[in-house]
ZAMARZA-539889 format. One record per residue (C-alpha): residue number from 1; residue in one letter; x, y, z negated. Coordinates in nm, 3 decimals, always signed. Each point is the difference from the previous one (the first is absolute). Example, Ala and Ser with C-alpha at 12.3 -4.5 7.8 and 13.67 -1.06 7.14 Angstrom:
2
{site 1 "a" {+1.230 -0.450 -0.780}}
{site 2 "s" {+0.137 +0.344 +0.066}}
END
This chain:
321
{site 1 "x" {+0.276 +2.637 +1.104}}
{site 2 "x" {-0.146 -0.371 +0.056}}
{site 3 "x" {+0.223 -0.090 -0.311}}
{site 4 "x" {-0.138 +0.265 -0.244}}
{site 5 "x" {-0.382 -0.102 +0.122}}
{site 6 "x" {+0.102 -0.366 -0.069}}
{site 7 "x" {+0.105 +0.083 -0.335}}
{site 8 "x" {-0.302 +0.202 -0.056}}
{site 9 "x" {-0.236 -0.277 +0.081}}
{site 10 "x" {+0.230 -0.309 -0.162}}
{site 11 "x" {-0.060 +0.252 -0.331}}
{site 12 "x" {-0.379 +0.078 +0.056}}
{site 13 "x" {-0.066 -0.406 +0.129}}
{site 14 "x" {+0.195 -0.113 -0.356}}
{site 15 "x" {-0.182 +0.270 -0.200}}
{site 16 "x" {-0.338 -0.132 +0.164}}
{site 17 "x" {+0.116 -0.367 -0.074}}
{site 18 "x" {+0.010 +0.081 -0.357}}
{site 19 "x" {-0.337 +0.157 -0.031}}
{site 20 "x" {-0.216 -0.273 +0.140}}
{site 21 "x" {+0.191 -0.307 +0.041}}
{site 22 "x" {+0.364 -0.139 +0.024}}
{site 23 "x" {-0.012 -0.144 +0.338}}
{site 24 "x" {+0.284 -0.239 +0.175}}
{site 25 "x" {+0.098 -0.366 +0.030}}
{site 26 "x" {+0.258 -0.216 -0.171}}
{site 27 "x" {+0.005 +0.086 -0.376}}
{site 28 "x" {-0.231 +0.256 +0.013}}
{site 29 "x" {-0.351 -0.087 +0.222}}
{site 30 "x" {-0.293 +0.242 -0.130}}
{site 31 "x" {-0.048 +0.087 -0.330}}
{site 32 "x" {-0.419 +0.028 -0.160}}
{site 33 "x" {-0.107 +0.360 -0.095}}
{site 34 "x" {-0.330 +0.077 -0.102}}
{site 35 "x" {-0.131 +0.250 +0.283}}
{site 36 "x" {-0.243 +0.133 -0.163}}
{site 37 "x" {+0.225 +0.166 -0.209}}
{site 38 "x" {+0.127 +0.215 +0.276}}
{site 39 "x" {-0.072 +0.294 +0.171}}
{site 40 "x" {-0.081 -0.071 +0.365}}
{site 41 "x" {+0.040 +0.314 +0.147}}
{site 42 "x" {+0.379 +0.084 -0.054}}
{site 43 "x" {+0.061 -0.338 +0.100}}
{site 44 "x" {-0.225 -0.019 +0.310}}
{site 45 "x" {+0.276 +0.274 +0.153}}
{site 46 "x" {+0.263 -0.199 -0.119}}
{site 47 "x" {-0.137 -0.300 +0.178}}
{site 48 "x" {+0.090 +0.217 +0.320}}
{site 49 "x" {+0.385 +0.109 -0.137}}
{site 50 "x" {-0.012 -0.372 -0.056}}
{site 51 "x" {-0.009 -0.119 +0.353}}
{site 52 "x" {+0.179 +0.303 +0.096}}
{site 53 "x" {+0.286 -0.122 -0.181}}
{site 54 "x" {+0.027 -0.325 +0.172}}
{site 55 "x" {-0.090 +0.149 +0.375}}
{site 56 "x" {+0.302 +0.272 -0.099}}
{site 57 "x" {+0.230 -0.285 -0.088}}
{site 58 "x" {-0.080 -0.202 +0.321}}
{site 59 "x" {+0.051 +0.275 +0.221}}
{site 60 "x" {+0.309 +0.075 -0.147}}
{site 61 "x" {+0.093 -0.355 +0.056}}
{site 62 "x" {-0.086 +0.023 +0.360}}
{site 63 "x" {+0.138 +0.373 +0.063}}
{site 64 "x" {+0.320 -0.107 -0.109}}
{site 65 "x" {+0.024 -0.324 +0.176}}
{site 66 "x" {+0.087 -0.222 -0.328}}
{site 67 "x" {-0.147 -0.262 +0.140}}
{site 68 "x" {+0.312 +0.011 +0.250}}
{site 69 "x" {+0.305 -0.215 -0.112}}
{site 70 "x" {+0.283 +0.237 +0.158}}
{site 71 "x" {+0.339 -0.118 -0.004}}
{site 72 "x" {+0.025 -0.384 -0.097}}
{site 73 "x" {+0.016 -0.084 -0.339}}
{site 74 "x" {-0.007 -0.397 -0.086}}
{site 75 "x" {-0.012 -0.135 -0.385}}
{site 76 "x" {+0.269 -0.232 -0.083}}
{site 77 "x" {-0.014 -0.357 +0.189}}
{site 78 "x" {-0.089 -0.211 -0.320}}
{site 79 "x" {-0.128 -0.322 +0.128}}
{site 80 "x" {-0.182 -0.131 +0.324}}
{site 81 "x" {-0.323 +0.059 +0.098}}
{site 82 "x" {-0.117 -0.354 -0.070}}
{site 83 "x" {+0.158 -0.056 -0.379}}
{site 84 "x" {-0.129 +0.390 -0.090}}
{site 85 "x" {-0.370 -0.074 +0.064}}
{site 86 "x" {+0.051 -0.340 -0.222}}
{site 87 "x" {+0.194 +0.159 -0.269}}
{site 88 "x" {-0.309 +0.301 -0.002}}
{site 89 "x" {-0.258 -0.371 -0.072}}
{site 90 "x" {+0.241 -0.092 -0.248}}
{site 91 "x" {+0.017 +0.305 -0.166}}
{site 92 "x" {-0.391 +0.034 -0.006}}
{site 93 "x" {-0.019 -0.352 -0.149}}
{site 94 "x" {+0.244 +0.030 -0.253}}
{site 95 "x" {-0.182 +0.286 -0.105}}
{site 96 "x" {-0.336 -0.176 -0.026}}
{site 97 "x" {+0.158 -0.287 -0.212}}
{site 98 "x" {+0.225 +0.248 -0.241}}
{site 99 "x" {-0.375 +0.114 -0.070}}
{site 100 "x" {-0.120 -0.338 -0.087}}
{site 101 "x" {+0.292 -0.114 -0.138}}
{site 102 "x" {-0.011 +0.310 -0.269}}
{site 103 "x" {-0.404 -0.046 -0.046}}
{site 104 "x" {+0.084 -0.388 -0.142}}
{site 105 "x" {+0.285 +0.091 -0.170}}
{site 106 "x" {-0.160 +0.291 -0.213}}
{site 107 "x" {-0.370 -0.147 +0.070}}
{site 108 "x" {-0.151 +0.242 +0.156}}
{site 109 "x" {-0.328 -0.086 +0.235}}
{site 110 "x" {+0.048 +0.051 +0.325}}
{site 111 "x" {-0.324 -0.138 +0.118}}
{site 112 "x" {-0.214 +0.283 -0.106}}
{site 113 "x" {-0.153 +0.206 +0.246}}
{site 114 "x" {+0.037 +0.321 -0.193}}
{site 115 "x" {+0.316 +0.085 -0.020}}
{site 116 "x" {-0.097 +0.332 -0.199}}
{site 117 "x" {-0.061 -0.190 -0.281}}
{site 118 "x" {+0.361 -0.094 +0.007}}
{site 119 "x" {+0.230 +0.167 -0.241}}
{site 120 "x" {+0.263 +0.229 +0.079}}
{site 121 "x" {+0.269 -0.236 -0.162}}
{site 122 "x" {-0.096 -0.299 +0.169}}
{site 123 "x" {-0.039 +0.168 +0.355}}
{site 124 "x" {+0.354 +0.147 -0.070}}
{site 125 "x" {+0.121 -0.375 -0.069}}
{site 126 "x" {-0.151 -0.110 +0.309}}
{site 127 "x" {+0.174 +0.282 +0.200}}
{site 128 "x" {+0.313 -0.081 -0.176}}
{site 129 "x" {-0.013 -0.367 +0.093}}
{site 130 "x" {-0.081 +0.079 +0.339}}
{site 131 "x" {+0.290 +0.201 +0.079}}
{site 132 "x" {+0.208 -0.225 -0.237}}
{site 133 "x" {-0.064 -0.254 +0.307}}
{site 134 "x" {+0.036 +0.236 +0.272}}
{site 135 "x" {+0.324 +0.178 -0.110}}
{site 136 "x" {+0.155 -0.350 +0.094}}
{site 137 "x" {-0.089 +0.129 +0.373}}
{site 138 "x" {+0.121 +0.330 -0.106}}
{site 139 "x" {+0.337 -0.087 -0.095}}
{site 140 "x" {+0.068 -0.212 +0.309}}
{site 141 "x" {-0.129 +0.293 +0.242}}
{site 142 "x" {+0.267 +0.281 -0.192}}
{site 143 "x" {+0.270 -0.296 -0.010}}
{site 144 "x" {-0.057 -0.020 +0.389}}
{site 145 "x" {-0.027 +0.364 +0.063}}
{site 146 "x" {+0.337 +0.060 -0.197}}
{site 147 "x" {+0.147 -0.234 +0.275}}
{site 148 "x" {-0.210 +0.105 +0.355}}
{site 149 "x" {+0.224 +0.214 +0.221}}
{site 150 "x" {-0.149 +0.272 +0.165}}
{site 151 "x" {+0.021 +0.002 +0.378}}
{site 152 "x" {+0.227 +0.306 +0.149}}
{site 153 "x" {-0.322 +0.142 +0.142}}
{site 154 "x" {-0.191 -0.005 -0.329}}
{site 155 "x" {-0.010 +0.366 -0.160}}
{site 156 "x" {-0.164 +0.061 -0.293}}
{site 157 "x" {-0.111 +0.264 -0.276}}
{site 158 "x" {+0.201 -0.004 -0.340}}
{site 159 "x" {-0.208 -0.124 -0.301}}
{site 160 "x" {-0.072 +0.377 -0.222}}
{site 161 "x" {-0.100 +0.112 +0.374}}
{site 162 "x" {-0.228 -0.233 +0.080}}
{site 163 "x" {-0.159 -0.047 -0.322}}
{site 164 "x" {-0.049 +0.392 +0.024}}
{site 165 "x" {-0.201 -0.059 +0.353}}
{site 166 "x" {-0.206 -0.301 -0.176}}
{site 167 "x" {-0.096 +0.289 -0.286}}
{site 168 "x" {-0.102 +0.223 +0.309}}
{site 169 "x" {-0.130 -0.312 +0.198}}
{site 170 "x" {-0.249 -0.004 -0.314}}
{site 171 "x" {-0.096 +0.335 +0.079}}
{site 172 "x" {-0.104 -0.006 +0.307}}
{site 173 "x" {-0.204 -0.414 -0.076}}
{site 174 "x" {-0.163 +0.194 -0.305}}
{site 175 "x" {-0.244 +0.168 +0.127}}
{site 176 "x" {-0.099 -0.238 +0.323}}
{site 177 "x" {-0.017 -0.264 -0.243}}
{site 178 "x" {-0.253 +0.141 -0.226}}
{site 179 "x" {-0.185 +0.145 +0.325}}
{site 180 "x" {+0.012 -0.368 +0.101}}
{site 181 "x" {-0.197 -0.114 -0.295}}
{site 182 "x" {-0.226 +0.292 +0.013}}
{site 183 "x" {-0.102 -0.014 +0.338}}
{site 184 "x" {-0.076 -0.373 -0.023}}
{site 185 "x" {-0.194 +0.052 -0.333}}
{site 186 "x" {-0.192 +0.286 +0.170}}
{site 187 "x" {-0.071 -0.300 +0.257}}
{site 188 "x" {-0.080 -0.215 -0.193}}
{site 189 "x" {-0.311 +0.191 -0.185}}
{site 190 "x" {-0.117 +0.074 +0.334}}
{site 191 "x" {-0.046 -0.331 +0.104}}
{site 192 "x" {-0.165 -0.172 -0.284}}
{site 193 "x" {-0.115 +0.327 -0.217}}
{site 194 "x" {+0.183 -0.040 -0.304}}
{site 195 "x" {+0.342 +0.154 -0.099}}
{site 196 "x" {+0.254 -0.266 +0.024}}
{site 197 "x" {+0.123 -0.177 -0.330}}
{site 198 "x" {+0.247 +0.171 -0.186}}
{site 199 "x" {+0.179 -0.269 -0.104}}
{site 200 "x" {+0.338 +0.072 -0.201}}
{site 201 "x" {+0.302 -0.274 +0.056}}
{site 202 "x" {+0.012 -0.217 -0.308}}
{site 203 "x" {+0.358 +0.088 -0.055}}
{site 204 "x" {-0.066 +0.363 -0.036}}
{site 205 "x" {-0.310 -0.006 -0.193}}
{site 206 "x" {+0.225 -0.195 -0.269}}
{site 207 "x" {+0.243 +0.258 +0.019}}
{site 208 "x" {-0.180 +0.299 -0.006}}
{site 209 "x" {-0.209 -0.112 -0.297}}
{site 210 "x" {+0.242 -0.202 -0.224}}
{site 211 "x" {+0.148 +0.127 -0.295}}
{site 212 "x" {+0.381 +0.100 +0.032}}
{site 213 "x" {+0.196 -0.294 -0.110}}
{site 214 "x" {+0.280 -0.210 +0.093}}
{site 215 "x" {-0.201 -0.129 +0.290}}
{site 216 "x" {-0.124 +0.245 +0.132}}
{site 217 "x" {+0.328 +0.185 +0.096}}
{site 218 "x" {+0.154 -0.316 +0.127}}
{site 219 "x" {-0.318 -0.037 +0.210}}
{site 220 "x" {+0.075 +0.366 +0.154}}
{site 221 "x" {+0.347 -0.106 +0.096}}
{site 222 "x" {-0.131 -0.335 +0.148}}
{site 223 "x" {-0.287 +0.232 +0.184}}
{site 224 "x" {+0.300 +0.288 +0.138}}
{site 225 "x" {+0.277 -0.216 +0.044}}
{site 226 "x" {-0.010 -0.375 -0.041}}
{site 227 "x" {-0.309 +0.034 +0.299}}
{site 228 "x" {+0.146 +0.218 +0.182}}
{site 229 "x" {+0.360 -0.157 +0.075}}
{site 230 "x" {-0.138 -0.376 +0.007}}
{site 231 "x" {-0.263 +0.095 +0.247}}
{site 232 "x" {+0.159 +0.245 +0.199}}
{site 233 "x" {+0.286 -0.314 +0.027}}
{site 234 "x" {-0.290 -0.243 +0.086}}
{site 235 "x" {-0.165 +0.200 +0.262}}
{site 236 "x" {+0.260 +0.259 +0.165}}
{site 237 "x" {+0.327 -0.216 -0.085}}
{site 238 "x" {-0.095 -0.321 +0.064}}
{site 239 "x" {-0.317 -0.030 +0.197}}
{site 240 "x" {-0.006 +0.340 +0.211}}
{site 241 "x" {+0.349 -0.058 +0.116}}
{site 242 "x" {-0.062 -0.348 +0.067}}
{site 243 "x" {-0.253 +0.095 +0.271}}
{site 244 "x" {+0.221 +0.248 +0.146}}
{site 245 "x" {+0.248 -0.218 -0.002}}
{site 246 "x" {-0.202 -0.267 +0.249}}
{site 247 "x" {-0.062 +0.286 +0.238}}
{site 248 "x" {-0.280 +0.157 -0.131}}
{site 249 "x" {+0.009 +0.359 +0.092}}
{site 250 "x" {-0.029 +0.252 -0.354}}
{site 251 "x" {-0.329 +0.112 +0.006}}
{site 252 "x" {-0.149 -0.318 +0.037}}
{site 253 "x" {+0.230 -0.141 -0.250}}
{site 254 "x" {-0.092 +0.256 -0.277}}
{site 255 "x" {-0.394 -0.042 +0.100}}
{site 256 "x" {+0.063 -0.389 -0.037}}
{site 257 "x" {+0.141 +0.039 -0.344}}
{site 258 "x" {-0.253 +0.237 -0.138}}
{site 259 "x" {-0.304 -0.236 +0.127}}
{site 260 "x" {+0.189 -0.261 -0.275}}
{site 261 "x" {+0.102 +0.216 -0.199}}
{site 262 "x" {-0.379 +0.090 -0.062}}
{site 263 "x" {-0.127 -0.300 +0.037}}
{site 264 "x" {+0.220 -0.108 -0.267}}
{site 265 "x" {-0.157 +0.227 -0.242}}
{site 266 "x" {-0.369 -0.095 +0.066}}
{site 267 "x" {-0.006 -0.126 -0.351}}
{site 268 "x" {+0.110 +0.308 -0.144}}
{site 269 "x" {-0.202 +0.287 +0.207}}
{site 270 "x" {-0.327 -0.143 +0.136}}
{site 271 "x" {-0.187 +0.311 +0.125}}
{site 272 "x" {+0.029 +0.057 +0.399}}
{site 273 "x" {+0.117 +0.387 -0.052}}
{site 274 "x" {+0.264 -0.111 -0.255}}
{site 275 "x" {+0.179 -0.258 +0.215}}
{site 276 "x" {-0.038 +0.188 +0.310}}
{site 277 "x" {+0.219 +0.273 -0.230}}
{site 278 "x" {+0.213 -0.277 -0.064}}
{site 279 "x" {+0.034 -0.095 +0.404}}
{site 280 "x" {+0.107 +0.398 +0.029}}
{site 281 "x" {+0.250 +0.022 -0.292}}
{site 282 "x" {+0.180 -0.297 +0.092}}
{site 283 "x" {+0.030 +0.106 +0.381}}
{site 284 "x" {+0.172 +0.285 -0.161}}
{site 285 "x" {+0.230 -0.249 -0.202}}
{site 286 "x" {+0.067 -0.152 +0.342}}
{site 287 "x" {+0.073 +0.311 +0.129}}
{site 288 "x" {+0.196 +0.141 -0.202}}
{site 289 "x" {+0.219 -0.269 +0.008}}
{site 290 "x" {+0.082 +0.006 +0.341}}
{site 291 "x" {+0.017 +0.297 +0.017}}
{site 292 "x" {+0.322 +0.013 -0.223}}
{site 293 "x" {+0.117 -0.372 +0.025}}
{site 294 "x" {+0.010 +0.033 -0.412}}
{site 295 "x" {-0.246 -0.195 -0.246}}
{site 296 "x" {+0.089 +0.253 -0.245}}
{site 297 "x" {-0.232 +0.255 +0.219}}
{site 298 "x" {-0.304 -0.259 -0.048}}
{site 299 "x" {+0.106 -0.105 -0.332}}
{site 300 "x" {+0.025 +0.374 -0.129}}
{site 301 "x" {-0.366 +0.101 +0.194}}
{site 302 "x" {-0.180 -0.303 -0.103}}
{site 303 "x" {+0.137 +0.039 -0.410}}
{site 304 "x" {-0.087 +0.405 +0.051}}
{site 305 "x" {-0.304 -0.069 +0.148}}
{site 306 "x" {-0.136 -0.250 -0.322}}
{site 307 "x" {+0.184 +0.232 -0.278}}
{site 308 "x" {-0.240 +0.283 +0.188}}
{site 309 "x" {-0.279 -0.182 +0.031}}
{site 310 "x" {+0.058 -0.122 -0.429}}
{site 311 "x" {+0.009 +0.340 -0.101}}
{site 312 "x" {-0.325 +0.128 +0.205}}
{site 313 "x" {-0.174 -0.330 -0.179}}
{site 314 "x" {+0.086 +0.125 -0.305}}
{site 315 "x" {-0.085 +0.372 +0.057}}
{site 316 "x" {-0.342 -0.165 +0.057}}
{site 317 "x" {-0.079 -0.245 -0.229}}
{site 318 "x" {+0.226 +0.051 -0.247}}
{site 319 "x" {+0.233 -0.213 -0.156}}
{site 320 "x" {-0.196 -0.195 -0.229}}
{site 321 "x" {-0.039 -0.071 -0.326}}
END
């Protein structure tokens, strides 16, 4: 019964999140719709089914103790504690100079504040150079996963499984996620008297209104996948595990990781409702990932949950010229 009311509000919260705003973190913040051109009385009940959605998907969380590790699962012993928190700087560096390395070679200006202005070309060459750089840090975390020996104690979930959970892991995020970012927007016009900004992620507001070209569907794949692995690497490989690994306890680990994970995206979603969004989905990443012991559970929740939140973008805005 609590499964079929989840569903019920995931589908109501999604078909709400289409009619008045695309709501989330990561590649897709909060996307600008002119209110006025909406009705305000179906969506005043929805507001409700809203919220309802994310309270049913909490308590569901709680009923069914997921927040409970159960029998011991561990993630494959990669590297110490010590050389996994300074491969995760690495990483973030190389990243930073890929980007700048790309913007000289194809002369692109990176010292513009607005990065709207940017084309969808040149922010897809910056994104390429970026993980150009990083997949250096990439290749030497698979090489030294190929060769980690699990410990005899170590039990985990087989990849098609546990990327299965991560698409029902999205499920039950979905909706406290957008209740997340609703309930701190709602907040957030109560305390100063204005509705917060709805301020779209630059990234998305390229996609949604480019033209279809070349670009553009290498951008998607960049957006679903390219993002998704290197990050879900970055963060749940390499810097999640790290803190377990020097004694952390989980859910401290996973909370650790999602305050960087956020903050490392300051630049990219700015409003308070959209990064505290951003806090929740990636505590689901975390989660999700311990849970099974498998990146491919994060990897396959974070890429559904930006292919989801794409397609709702474009359901709103369209898709350009």
């Amino acid at each position: 019964m609590f499964g079929v009311i989840l569903l019920a509000a995931v589908v109501t919260g999604s078909a709400f999140a289409a009619q008045q705003t695309t709501e989330g973190a990561e590649t897709a913040a909060i996307v600008t719709q002119d209110s006025s051109a909406v009705d305000p009385a179906p969506l005043e009940v929805l507001n409700w089914v809203y919220l309802g959605a994310g309270a049913a998907a909490v308590g569901l969380f709680f009923w069914r103790r997921w927040y409970r590790w159960g029998a011991v699962r561990s993630q494959l012993s990669t590297l110490s504690p010590v050389a996994g928190l300074a491969m995760g700087m690495v990483m973030l560096g190389l990243g930073r100079l890929g980007a700048q390395a790309a913007g000289w070679l194809f002369g692109i200006d990176l010292t513009s504040a607005d990065g709207a202005a940017m084309s969808l070309a040149d922010s897809g060459r910056l994104q390429l150079g970026s993980y150009a750089a990083q997949g250096i840090i990439l290749a030497a975390f698979v090489w030294l996963v190929v060769r980690a020996k699990r410990s005899a104690r170590a039990r985990r979930y087989g990849i098609p499984r546990a990327a299965l959970i991560g698409v029902v892991a999205l499920l039950l995020f979905w909706p406290i996620v957008n209740c997340v970012a609703f309930a701190a927007g709602f907040v957030i016009e109560v305390l100063t008297g204005k509705a917060p900004d709805q301020i779209g992620h630059t990234l998305l507001a390229q996609l949604v209104e480019s033209p279809v070209d070349v670009w553009l569907y290498l951008m998607i794949a960049l957006v679903v996948v390219g993002a998704s692995v290197y990050e879900e690497v970055l963060y749940r490989g390499i810097v999640q595990q790290a803190l377990v690994g020097a004694g952390m306890r989980r859910w401290p680990a996973i909370l650790t990781t999602s305050v960087l994970f956020t903050l490392v995206h300051l630049g990219a979603v700015s409003s308070v409702d959209g990064l505290l969004a951003l806090f929740v989905l990636s505590i689901g990443f975390g989660w999700v990932y311990e849970k099974t012991g498998r990146l491919s559970a994060s990897i396959v929740m974070h890429a559904a949950f930006n292919l989801t939140n794409l397609l709702l973008a474009w359901l709103t805005v369209g898709t350009g010229s």
